[in-house]
C-alpha positions as CSV (number, residue, x, y, z in Angstrom):
1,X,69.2,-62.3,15.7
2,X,71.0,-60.5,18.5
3,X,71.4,-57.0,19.5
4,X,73.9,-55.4,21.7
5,X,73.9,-51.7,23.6
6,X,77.0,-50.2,24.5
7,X,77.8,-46.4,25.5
8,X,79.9,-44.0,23.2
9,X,83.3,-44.9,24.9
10,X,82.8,-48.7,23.9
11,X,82.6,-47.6,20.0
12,X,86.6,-47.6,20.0
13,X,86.7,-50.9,21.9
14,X,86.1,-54.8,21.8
15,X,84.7,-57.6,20.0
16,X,81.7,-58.7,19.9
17,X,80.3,-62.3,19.3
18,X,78.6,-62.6,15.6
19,X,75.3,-63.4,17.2
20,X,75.8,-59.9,19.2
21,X,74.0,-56.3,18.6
22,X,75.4,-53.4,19.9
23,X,73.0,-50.5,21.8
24,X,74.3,-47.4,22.4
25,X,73.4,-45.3,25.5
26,X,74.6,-47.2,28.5
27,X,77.8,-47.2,30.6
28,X,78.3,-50.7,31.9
29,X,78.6,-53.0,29.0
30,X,76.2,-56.1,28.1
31,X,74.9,-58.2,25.9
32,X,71.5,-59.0,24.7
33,X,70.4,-62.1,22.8
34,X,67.7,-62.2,20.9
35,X,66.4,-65.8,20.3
36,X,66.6,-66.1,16.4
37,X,70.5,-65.9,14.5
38,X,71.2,-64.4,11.7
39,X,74.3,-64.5,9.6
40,X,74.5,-60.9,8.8
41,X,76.6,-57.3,9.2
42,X,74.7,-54.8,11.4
43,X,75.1,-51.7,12.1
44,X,72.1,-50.9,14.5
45,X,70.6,-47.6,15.9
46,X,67.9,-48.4,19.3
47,X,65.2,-46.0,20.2
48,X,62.9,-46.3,22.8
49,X,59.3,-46.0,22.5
50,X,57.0,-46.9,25.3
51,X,59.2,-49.3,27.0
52,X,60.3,-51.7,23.8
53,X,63.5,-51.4,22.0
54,X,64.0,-51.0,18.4
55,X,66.6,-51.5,16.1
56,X,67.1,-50.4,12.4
57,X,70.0,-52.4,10.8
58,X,70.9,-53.0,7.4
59,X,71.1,-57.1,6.3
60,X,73.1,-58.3,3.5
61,X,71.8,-61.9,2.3
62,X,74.1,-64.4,1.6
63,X,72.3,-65.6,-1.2
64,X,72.6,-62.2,-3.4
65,X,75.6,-60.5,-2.0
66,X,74.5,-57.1,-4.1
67,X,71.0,-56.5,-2.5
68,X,70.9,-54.7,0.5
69,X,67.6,-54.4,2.4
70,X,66.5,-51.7,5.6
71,X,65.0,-53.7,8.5
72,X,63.6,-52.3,11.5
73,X,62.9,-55.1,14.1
74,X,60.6,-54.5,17.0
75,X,61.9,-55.9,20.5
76,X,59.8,-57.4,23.4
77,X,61.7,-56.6,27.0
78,X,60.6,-59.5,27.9
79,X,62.1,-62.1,25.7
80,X,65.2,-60.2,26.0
81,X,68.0,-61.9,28.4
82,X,71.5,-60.5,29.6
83,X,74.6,-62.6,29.5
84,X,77.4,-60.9,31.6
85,X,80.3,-61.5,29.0
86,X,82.4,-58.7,28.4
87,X,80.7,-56.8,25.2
88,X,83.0,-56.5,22.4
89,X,83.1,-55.0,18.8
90,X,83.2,-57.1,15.9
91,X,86.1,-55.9,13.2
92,X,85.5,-57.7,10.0
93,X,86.6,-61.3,11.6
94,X,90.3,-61.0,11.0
95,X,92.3,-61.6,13.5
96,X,92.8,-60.5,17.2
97,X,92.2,-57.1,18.4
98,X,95.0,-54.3,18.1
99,X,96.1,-52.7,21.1
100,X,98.0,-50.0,19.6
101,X,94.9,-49.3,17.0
102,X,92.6,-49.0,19.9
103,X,94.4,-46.1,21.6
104,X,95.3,-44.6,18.8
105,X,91.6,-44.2,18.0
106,X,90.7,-43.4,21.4
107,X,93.2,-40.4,21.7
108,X,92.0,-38.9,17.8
109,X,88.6,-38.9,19.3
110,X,89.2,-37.4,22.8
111,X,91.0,-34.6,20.6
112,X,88.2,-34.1,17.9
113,X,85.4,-33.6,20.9
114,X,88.2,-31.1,22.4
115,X,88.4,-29.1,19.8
116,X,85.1,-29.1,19.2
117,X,84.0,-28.0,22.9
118,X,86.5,-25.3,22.1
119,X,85.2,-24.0,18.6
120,X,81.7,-23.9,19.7
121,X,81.3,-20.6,21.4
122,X,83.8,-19.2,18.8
123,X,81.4,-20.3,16.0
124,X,78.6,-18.5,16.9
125,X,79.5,-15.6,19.0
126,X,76.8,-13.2,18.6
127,X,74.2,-16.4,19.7
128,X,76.1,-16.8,23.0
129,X,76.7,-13.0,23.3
130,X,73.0,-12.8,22.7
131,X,71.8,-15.3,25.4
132,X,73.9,-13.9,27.9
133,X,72.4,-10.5,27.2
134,X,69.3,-12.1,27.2
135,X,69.8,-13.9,30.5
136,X,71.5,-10.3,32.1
137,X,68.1,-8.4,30.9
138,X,66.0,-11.1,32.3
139,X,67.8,-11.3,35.9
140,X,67.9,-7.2,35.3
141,X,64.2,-7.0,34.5
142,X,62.1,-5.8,38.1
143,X,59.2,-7.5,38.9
144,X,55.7,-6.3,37.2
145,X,54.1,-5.5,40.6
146,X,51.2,-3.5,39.0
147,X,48.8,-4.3,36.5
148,X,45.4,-2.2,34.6
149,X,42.8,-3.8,33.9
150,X,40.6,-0.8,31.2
151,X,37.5,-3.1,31.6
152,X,36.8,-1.1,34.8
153,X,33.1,-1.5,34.3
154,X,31.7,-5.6,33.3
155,X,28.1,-5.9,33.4
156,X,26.5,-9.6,34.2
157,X,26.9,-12.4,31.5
158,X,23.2,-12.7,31.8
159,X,22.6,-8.9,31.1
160,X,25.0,-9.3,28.9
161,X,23.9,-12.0,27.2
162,X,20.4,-9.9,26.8
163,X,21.7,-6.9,25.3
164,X,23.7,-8.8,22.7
165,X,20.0,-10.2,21.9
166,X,18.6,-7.1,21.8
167,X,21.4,-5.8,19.6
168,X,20.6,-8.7,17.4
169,X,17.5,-7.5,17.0
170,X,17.6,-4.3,16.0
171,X,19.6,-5.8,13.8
172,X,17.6,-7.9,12.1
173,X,14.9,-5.4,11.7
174,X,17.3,-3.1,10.0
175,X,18.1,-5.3,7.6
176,X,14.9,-6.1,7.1
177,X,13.7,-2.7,6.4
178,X,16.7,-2.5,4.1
179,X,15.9,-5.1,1.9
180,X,12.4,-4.0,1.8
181,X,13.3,-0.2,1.1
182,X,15.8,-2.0,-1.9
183,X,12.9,-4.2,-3.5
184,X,10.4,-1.2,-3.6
185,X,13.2,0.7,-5.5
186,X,14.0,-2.1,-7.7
187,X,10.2,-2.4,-8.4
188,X,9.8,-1.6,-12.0
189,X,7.5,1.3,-12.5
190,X,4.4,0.6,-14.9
191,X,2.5,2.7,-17.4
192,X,-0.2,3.2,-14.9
193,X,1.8,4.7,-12.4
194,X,2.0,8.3,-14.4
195,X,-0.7,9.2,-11.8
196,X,1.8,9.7,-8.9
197,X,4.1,11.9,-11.4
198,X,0.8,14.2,-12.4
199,X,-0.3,14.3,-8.2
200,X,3.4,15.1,-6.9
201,X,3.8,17.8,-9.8
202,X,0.6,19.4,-8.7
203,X,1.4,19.1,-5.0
204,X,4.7,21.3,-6.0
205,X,3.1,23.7,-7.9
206,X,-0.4,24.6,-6.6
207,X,-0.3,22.4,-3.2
208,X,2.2,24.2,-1.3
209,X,0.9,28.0,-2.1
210,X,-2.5,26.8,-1.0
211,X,-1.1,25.3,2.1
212,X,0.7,28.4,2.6
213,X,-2.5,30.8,2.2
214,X,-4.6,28.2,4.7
215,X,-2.1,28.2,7.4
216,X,-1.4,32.2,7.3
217,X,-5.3,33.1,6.4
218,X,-5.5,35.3,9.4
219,X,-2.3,37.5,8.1
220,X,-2.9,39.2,4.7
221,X,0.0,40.9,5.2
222,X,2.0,37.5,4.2
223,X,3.0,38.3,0.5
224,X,5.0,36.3,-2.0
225,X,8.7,37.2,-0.1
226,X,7.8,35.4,2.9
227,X,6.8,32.5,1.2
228,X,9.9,31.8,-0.8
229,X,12.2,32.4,2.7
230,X,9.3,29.6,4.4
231,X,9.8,26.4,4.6
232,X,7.1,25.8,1.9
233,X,8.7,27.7,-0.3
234,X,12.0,25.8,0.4
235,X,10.5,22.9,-0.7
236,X,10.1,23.5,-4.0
237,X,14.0,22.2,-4.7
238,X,13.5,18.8,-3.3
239,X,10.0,17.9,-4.6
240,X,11.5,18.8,-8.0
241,X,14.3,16.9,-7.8
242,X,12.3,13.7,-6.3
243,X,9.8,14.6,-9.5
244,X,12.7,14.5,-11.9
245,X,14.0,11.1,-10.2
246,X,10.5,9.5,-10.6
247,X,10.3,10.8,-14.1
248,X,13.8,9.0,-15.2
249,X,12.5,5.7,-14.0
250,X,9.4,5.7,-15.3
251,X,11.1,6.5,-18.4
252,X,13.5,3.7,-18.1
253,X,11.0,1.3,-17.1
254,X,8.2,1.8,-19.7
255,X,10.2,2.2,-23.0
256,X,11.8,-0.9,-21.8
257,X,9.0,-2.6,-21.9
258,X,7.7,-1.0,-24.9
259,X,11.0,-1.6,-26.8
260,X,11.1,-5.5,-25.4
261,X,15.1,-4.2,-24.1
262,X,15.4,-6.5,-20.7
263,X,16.0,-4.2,-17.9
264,X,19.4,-5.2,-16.4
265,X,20.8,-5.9,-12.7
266,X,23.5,-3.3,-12.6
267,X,21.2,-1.2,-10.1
268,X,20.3,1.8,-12.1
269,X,17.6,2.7,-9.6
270,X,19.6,2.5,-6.8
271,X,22.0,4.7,-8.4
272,X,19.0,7.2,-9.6
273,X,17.8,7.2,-6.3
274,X,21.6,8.1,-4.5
275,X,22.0,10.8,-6.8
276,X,18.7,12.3,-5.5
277,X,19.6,11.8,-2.2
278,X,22.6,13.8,-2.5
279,X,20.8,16.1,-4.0
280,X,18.1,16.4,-1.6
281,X,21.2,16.4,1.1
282,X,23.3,19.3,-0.4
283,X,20.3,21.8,-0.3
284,X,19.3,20.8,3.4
285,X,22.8,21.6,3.9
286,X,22.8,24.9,2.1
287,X,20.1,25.6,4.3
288,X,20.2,24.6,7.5
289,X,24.1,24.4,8.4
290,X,24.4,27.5,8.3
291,X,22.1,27.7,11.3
292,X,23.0,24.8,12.9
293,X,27.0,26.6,13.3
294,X,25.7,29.3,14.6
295,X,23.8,28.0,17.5
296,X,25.4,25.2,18.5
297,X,29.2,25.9,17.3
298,X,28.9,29.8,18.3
299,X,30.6,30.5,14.4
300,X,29.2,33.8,14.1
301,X,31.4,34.7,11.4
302,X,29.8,34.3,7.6
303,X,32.4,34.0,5.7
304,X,33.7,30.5,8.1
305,X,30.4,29.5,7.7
306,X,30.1,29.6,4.1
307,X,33.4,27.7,3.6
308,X,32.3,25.2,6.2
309,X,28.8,24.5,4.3
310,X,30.4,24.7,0.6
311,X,33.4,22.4,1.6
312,X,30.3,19.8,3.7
313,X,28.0,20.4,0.5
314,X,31.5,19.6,-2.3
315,X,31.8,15.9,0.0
316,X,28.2,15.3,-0.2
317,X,28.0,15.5,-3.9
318,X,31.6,13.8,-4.3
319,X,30.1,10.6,-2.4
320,X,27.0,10.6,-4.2
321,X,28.4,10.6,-7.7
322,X,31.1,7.7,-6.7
323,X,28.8,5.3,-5.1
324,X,26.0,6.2,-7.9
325,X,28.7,5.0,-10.2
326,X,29.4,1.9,-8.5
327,X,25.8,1.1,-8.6
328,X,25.3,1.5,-12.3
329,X,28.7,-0.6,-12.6
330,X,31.5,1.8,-13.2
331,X,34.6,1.1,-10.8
332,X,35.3,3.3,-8.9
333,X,38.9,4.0,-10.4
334,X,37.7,4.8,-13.7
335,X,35.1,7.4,-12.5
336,X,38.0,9.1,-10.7
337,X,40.5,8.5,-14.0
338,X,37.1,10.1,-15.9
339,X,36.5,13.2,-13.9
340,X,40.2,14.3,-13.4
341,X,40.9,14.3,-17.4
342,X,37.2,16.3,-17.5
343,X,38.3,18.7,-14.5
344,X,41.9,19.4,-16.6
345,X,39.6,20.1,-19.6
346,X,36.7,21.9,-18.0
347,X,40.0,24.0,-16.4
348,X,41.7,25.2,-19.2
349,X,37.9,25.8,-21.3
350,X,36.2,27.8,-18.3
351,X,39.7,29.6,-16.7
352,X,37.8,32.8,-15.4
353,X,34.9,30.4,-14.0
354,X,37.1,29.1,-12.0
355,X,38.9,32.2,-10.9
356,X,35.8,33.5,-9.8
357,X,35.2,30.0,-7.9
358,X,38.5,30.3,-6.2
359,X,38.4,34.0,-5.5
360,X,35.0,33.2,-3.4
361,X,36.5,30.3,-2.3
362,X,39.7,32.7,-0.8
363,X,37.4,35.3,0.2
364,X,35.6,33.1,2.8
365,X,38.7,31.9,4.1
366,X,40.9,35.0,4.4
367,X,37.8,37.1,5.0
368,X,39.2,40.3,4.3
369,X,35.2,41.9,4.5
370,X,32.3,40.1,5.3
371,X,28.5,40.6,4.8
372,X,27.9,44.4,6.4
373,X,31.1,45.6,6.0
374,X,31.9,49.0,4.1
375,X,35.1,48.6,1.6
376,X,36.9,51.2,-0.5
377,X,37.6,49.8,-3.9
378,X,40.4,51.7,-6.6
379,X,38.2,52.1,-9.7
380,X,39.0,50.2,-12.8
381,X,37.7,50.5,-16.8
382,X,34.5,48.6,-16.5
383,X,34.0,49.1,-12.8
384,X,32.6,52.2,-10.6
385,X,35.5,53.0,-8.1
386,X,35.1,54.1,-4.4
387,X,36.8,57.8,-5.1
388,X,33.3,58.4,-6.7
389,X,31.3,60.9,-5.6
390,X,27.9,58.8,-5.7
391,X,29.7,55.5,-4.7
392,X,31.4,56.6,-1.1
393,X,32.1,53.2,0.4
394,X,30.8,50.4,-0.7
395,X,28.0,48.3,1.7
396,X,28.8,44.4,0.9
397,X,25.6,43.3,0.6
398,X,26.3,39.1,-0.4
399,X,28.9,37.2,-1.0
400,X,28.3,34.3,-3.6
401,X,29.9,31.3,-5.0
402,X,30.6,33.3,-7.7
403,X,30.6,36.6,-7.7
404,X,29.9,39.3,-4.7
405,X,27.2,42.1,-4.6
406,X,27.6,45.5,-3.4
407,X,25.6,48.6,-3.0
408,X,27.0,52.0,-3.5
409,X,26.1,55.2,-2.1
410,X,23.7,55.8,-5.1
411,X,21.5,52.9,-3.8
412,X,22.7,51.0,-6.6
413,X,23.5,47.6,-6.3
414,X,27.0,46.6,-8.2
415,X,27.6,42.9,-8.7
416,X,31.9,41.8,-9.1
417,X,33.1,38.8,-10.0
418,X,34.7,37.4,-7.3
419,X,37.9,36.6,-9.2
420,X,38.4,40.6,-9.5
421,X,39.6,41.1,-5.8
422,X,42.2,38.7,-6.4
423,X,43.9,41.5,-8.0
424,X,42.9,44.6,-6.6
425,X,43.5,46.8,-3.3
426,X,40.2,46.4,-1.0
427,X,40.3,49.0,1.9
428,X,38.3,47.7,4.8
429,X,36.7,50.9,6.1
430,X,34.9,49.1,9.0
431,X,37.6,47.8,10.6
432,X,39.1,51.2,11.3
433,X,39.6,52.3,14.5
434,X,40.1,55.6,13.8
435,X,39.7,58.4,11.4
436,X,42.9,60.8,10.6
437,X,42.7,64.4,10.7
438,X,45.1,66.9,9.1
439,X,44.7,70.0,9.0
440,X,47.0,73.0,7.3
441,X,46.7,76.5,9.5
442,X,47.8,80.0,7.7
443,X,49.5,82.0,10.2
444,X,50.8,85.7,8.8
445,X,54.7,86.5,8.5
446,X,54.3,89.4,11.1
447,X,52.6,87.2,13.7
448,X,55.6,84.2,13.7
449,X,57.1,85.0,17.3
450,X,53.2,84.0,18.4
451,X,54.1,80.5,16.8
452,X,55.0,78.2,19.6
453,X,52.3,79.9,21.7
454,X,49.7,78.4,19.2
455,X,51.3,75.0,18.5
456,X,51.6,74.6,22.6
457,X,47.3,75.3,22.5
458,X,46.5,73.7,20.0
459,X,48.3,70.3,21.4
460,X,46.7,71.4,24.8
461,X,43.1,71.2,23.1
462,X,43.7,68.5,21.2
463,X,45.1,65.7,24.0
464,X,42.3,67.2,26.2
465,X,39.2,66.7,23.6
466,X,36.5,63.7,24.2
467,X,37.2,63.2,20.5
468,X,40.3,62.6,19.9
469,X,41.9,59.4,20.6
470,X,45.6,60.5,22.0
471,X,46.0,57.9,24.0
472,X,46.6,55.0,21.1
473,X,48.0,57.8,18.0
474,X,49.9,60.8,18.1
475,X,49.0,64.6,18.4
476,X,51.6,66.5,16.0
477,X,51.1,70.1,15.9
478,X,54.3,71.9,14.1
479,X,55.2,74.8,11.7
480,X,56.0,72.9,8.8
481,X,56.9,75.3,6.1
482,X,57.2,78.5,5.1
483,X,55.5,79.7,2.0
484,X,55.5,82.8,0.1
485,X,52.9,84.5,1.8
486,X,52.4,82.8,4.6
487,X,53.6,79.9,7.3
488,X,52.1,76.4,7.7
489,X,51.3,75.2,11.0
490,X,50.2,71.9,10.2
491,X,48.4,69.6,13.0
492,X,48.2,65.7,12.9
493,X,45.5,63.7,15.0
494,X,42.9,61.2,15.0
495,X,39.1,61.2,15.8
496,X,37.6,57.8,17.3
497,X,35.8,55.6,14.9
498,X,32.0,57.1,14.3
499,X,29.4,56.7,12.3
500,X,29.6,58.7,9.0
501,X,27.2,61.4,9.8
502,X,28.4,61.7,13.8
503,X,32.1,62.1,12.3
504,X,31.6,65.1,10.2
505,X,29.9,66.6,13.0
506,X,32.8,65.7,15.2
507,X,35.6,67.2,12.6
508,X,33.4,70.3,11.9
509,X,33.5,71.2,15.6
510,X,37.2,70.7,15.8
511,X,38.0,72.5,13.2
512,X,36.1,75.0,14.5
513,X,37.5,75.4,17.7
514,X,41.3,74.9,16.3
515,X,40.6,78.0,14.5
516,X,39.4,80.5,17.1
517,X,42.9,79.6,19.0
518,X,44.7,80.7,15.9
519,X,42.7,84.0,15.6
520,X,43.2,84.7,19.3
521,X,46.8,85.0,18.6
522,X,47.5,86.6,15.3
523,X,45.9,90.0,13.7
524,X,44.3,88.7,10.6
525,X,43.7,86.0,8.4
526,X,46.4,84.8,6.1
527,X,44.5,85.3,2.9
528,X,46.5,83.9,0.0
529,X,48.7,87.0,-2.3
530,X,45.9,86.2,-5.2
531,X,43.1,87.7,-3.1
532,X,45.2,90.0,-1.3
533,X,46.4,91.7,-4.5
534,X,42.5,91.6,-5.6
535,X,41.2,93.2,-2.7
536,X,43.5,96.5,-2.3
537,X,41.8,99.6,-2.4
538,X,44.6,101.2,-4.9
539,X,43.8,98.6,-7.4
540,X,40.1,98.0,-7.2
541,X,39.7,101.3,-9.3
542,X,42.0,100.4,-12.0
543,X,39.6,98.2,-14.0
């Protein structure tokens, strides 16, 4: 067997003894021998692979001229010899080589690898433009000088290493007391167990008014007010519903037993027990939010914190019912799929329910009154309207969920559905700044040349009064008609925001005062012509 190696230029050239392999690779030409000969055509490949040669060549047998076989021969460098005859090509055995073949074949190669050194960057044009691009940003690109580092702080592996640990721990023991917590609720309740129902139920009823009573025993005074707003008397909403809670298990647990029904693993106490802890979670937020905005937050407004507590307590109970859901082993998706079809229903059943909802809702947001405030409300055919004589201004006393209670001058407390000032005119009389005052003066027809005179004092008392708040509204004081009997001198002003009781006094004395500068300066009053005719002497006879 032999096996020549010749470079890519010698592929066009000579001839090569039978016995002869070619190797591709190399420029000066050689020939190795191999010690075994075989009469066969090859057309080798040789790799290198930790310093041996190989050669792949396909062997047709003399024997069975059809079958073709793949060999791939393994070389030792060191039974390999070189001869230093000229390496040559083997065509076919027929003859001598051909000159003129040979060149022709040389110069049909040196054109094909032409053209094709050409055509390359032609062929791909947006790969070359990209690498030089790529090369221009690199060379382009300034040197990162700077770098940040944000673990500014790194404790000791050793510290380290203890926290982790103590992490671990903690941990551990959280998980423990979980799965501890979860067995005990798990624990199936037995028929002995209605002792703990009949103790909590008397604890609620009678435990926490005696406990009340023991602690105050030194104040009689304490009456049965104080100890609903207490704590104690707070209580009475969660001990019921962790009563109620108790009383579905033990339900669920005895007549399963008595009824031999095998209590399954799909976590109905679990789930009985989330939905009383959302319960139990909503009315500490009812309660104590409230509080909690105020003096930490500094929201002093009640409307924000209404909407703030209803919107906290509407995600409490929205969390509760899902993963209460889960646990008894409705997916999630369906509760959602359930409870939107109900909401469209419950909608369209209960449409001024939820007016009434949204109108509260609206009220704590837009807060046109709050708790405190006096409002002026247009009267309607089932309700009591401001321009009442026993109403006055109404004193918002609460503002619900679901409807808002007032008190009217009376003393009589007026409850309105919430959903009512949705679509009625609400005048916020608290919020004034100010109180108008207009006034119509009479002057006589004989006394009109003393007109400006009395419009230019009156204007002059006016912007000079403690009372009146020139400075942020007009003072108008002008003759403004001219009736049959008399001409209007009308004046315009406005008296500072005061209590009730302090304004009247406040417009009384003005009044009062704008009227002894009209009588200074005319020579009577300007009765109307009704009395005037009454009171002449000529026709008081004549009856």
């Amino acid at each position: 067997m032999a096996m020549g190696i010749s470079s890519p230029a010698s592929l066009l050239g000579a001839k090569a003894a039978p016995s002869a392999v070619r190797a591709r690779g190399a420029r000066s030409r050689f020939v190795i021998l191999l010690s075994r000969h075989s009469r066969t055509r090859r057309d080798a490949r040789t790799y290198s692979a930790n310093g041996c040669f190989t050669a792949s060549q396909a062997v047709k047998n003399e024997a069975d001229e059809d079958s073709m076989r793949d060999e791939r021969a393994y070389v030792d460098p060191g039974r390999l010899r070189v001869a230093s005859k000229p390496f040559t090509r083997e065509r076919g055995g027929r003859g001598e080589e051909n000159g003129l073949g040979r060149a022709f074949a040389k110069s049909v190669g040196v054109l094909t690898l032409a053209l094709a050194a050409l055509a390359a960057p032609l062929a791909s044009p947006r790969a070359a433009h990209a690498a030089k691009s790529s090369a221009a940003a690199t060379a382009a690109a300034p040197e990162q000088k700077y770098t940040f580092n944000p673990n500014l702080i790194k404790l000791p592996p050793a510290l380290t290493d203890k926290f982790d640990a103590a992490l671990d721990a903690v941990s551990n023991e959280a998980q423990a007391l979980g799965q501890g917590i979860k067995a005990q609720m798990n624990d199936p309740w037995s028929v002995e167990d209605v002792w703990l129902l009949l103790v909590w139920s008397y604890a609620r009823t009678k435990g926490r008014r005696k406990l009340w009573d023991k602690l105050n025993e030194n104040n009689k005074a304490e009456d049965a007010a104080a100890f609903d707003k207490s704590f104690l008397g707070w209580l009475d909403g969660p001990m019921k519903a962790v009563w109620f809670c108790w009383l579905v298990l033990y339900v669920h647990d005895v007549f399963s037993k008595i009824l031999v029904i095998p209590i399954d693993d799909l976590g109905f106490d679990i789930g009985v027990y989330i939905l009383t802890s959302g319960a139990l979670a909503i009315m500490t937020t009812s309660r104590y939010l409230p509080a909690f905005l105020e003096t930490r937050f500094k929201i002093m407004e009640v409307a924000l914190k209404t909407v703030i507590t209803r919107l906290a307590t509407i995600a409490i109970g929205v969390v509760s019912v899902l993963n209460a859901g889960v646990c008894f082993g409705l997916p999630a998706s369906s509760i959602l799929g359930v409870s939107g079809v109900g909401g469209l229903t419950f909608g369209l059943a209960a449409k001024d329910i939820l007016s009434n909802f949204m109108g509260g809702t609206i009220l704590a947001i837009m807060r046109p009154f709050t708790v405190g405030e006096e409002i002026f409300i247009t009267g309607g055919s089932n309700f009591r309207g401001s321009g009442d004589p026993s109403v006055s201004d109404y004193l918002v006393k609460e503002i619900g969920w679901y409807q808002t209670t007032l008190l009217a001058k009376d003393t009589k407390p007026t409850t309105v559905p919430n959903g009512f000032f949705l679509g009625t005119n609400v005048i916020n009389v608290t919020r004034a700044t100010a109180r108008v005052l207009i006034v119509d003066l009479r002057v006589l027809y004989q006394d009109r040349d003393k007109i400006y005179t009395i419009c230019e004092e009156l204007e002059e008392y006016l912007r000079g009064s403690d009372l009146i708040d020139s400075v942020n509204f007009p003072v108008r004081v002008n003759l403004t008609s001219a009736k049959a009997d008399c001409l209007n001198v009308q004046v315009e002003t406005h008296i500072y925001k005061l209590p009730l009781d302090k304004h009247l006094k406040a417009k009384m004395k003005t009044m009062m005062d704008m009227m002894d500068i009209v009588d200074g300066h005319t020579s009577g009053v300007a009765y109307p012509v009704e009395v005037q005719l009454e009171t002449l002497p000529a026709l008081s006879g004549k009856k």
